[in-house]
C-alpha positions in Angstrom: -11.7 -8.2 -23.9 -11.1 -8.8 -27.8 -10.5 -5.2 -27.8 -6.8 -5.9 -26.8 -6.1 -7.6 -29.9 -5.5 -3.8 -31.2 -3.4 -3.1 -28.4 -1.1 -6.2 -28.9 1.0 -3.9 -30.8 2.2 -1.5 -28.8 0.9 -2.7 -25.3 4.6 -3.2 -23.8 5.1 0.0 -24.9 2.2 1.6 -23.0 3.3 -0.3 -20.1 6.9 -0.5 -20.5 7.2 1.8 -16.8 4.9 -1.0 -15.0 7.1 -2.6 -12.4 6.2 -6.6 -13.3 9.2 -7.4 -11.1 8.2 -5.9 -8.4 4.1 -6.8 -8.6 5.5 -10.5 -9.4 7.6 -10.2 -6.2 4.6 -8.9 -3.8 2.2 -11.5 -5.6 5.1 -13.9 -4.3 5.1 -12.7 -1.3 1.5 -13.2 -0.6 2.2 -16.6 -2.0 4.4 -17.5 1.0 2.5 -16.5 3.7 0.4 -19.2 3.1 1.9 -21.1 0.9 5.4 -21.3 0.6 5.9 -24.7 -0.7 3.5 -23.6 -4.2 5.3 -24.3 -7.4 2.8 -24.1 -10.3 0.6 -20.8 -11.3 -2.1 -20.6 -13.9 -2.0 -17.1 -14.9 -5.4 -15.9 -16.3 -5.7 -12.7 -18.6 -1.9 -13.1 -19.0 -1.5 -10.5 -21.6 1.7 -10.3 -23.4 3.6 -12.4 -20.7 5.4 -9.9 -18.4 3.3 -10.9 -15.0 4.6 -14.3 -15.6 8.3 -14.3 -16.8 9.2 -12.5 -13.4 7.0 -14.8 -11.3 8.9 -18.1 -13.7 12.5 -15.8 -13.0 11.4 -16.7 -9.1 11.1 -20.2 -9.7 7.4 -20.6 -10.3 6.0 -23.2 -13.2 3.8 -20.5 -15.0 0.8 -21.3 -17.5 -0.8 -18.1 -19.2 -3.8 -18.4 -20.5 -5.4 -14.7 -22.7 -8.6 -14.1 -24.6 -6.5 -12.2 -27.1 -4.7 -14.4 -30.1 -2.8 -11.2 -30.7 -1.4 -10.8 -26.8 -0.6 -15.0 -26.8 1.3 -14.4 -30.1 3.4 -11.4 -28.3 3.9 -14.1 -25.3 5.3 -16.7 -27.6 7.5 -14.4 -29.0 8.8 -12.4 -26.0 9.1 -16.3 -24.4 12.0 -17.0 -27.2 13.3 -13.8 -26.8 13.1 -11.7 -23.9 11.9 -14.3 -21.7 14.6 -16.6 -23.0 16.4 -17.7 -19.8 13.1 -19.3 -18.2 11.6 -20.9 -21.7 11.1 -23.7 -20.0 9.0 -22.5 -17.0 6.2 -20.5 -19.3 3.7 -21.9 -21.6 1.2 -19.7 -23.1 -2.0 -19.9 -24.9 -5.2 -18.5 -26.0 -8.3 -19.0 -23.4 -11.1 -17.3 -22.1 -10.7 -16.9 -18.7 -14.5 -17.7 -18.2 -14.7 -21.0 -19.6 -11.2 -22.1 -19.8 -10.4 -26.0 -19.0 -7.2 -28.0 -18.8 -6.7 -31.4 -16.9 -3.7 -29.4 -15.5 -4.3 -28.5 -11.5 -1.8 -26.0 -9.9 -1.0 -24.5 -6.7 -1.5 -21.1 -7.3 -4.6 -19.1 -10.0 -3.6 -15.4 -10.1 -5.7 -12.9 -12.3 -3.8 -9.7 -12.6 -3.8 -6.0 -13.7 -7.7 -5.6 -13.2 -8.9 -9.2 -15.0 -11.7 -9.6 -12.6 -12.9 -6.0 -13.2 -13.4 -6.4 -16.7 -16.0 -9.0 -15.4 -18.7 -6.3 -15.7 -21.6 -9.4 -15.1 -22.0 -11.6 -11.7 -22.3 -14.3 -14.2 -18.6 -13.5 -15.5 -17.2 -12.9 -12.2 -18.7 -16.7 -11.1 -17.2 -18.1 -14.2 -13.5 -16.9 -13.3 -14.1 -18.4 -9.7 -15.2 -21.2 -11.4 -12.2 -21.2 -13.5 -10.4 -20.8 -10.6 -11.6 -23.7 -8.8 -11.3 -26.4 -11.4 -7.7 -26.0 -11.6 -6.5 -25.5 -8.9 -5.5 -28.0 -6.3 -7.0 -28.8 -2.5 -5.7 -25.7 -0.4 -4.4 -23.6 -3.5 -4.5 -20.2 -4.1 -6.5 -17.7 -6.0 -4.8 -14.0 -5.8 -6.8 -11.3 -8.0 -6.8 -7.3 -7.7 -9.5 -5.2 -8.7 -10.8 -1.8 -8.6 -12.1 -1.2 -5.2 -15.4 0.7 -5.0 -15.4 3.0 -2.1 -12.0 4.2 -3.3 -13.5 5.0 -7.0 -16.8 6.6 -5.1 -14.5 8.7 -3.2 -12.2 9.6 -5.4 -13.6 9.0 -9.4 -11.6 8.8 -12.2 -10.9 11.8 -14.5 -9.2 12.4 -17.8 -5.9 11.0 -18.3 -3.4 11.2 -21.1 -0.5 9.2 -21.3 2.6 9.6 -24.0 5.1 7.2 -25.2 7.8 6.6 -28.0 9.9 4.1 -29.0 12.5 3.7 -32.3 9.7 3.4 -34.6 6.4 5.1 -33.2 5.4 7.8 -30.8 1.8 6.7 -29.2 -0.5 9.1 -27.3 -3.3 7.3 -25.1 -6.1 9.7 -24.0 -8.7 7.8 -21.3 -11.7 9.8 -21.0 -14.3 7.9 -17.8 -17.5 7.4 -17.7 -19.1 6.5 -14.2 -22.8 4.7 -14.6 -23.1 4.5 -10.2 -26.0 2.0 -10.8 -24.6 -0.3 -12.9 -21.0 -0.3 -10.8 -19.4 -0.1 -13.9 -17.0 2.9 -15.2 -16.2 3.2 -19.2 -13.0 3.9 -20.1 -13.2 5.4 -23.5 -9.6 5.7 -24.8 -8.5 7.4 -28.0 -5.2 5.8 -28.9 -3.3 7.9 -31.3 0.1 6.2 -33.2 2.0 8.0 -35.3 4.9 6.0 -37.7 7.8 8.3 -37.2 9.4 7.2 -40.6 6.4 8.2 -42.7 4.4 10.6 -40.4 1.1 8.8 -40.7 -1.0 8.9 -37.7 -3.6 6.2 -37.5 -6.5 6.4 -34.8 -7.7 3.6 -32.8 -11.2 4.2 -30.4 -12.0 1.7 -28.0 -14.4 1.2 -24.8 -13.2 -0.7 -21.7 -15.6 -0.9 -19.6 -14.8 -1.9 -16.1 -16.5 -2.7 -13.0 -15.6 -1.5 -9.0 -16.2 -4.2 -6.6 -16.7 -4.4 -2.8 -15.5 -7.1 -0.2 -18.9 -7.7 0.5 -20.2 -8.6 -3.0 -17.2 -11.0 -3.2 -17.9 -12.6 -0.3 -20.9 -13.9 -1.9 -19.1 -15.5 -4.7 -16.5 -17.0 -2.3 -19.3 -18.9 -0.8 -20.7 -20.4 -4.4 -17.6 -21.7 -5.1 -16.3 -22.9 -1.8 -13.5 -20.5 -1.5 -12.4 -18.9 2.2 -10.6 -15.7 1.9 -7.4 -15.5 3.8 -6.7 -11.7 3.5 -7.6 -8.8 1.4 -5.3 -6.0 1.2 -4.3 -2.6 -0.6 -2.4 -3.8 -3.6 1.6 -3.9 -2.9 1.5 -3.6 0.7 -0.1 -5.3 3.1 -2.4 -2.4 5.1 -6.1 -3.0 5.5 -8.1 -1.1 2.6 -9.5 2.2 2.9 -11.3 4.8 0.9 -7.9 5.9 -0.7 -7.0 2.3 -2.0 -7.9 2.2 -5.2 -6.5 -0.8 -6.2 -7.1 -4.2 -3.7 -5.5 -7.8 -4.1 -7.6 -10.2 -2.4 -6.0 -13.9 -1.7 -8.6 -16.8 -1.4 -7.9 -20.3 -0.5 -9.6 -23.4 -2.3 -11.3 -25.5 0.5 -11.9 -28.5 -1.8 
């Protein structure tokens, strides 16, 4: 996950047409139906902060917590500046969500845009539960999405290219898959291309994400390690039942102490 640290740069950028507000409103919305009197999140794999300001803009008490020093520097600074009018609802720092430990517990663990499928190891995916479990309180939540593996059987990924520009830099993202069906794991080999639009130069950035599709079943077994029940498990933003087309899933699990 160190790979981000390159990104840091121009990572808002790439994402600056993902609707945070609204993924921080359905993540709240799961929240309430079992929970509504939850105050305080621990937000693992953070990034640069966006997930979190809109969940502290709801009233939430949010902690992020990224592997990346470069993505907690962008938090800080987007928390005094763009995040300005809920400062005092966001802390951020640098973690692993694997191994990460504060005395802190909260009501609510969330681990969002894809964290737990960059877990390519059962070992990793046992740590985050693990994670998970130490902070959080009696009854509290853990809400993570994923990549859901009968939709990416059914329907895998193919080359995508993605363009973006701001004042300063025009960035062109090429994502070229990989599928190894044994290993439930696909490679995302991205080119990232950035070009300074005062000078012209064009520097070139390669990177390999490898990410791992997970079933219900599978997770159930990791629910049971940790002593985790899961409440529901639906296609991410909506609250149908999965299927073959969903490719992303949320999955909300409650901590039975």
């Amino acid at each position: 996950m160190k790979v981000f640290d390159k990104y840091a740069a121009y990572y808002d950028l790439l994402y600056k047409d993902k609707a945070y507000d609204e993924e921080a409103n359905y993540v709240a919305d799961l929240i309430h139906k079992v929970a509504k009197s939850a105050q305080s999140i621990l937000d693992l794999g953070c990034g640069t902060g966006k997930h979190a300001f809109h969940l502290a803009k709801l009233g939430y008490a949010v902690d992020g917590v990224d592997l990346s020093s470069a993505m907690i520097e962008t938090a800080n600074e987007n928390r005094n500046d763009e995040f300005q009018q809920c400062k005092n609802k966001l802390g951020f720092e640098v973690g692993d969500a694997r191994t990460y430990r504060s005395e802190k517990k909260y009501d609510v663990v969330v681990a969002l845009f894809h964290v737990m499928s960059y877990q390519n190891s059962n070992e990793d995916i046992e740590a985050v539960y693990q994670t998970a479990k130490h902070h959080l309180k009696k009854g509290g939540l853990f809400i993570f999405d994923f990549w859901y593996g009968p939709a990416v059987l059914t329907d895998p990924p193919v080359v995508r290219v993605k363009r973006l520009a701001d004042e300063n830099i025009d960035v062109t993202r090429i994502a070229e898959p990989e599928v190894h069906y044994n290993e439930n794991i696909v490679d995302v080999n991205y080119t990232v291309l950035i070009k300074d639009k005062k000078t012209g130069e064009v520097e070139e950035v390669k990177e390999k994400h490898p990410m791992r599709y997970l079933f219900l079943k599978e997770l159930n077994l990791f629910e049971e390690k940790t002593n985790f029940k899961r409440i529901h498990a639906f296609e991410w933003r909506n609250f149908q039942n999965p299927t073959a087309d969903s490719w992303n899933v949320v999955t909300l699990l409650k901590y039975e102490g």
